[in-house]
C-alpha angles and dihedrals in degrees: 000000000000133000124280107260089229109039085189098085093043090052104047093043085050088054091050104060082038095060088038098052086052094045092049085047096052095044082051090062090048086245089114134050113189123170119193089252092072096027095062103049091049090050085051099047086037086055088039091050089047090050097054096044087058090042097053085042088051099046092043087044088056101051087044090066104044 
């Protein structure tokens, strides 16, 4: 199995159920309140942040080579 030729959406994604286990964890210990108004936004800039990073390696990646 080889690398993924852009580490930034594995990452992210990897981030991401990271952040959420933690955040599910802490609302199960009563520590955490989240609704799904302030949930969803921060999954859609979090897809949005993720987006632009692959994009910019990408883009760098691509004027390195040639």
């Amino acid at each position: 199995m080889s690398a993924p030729e852009h580490p930034a959406p594995v990452l992210g994604a990897a981030v991401g159920f990271l952040l959420a286990g933690v955040a599910l964890l802490l609302q199960e210990l009563d520590m955490l309140v989240l609704r799904w108004s302030m949930v969803l936004p921060a999954i859609v800039i979090t897809i949005g942040v993720v987006t632009l990073a692959a994009g910019a390696l990408g883009a760098h990646r691509s004027r390195r080579t040639s």
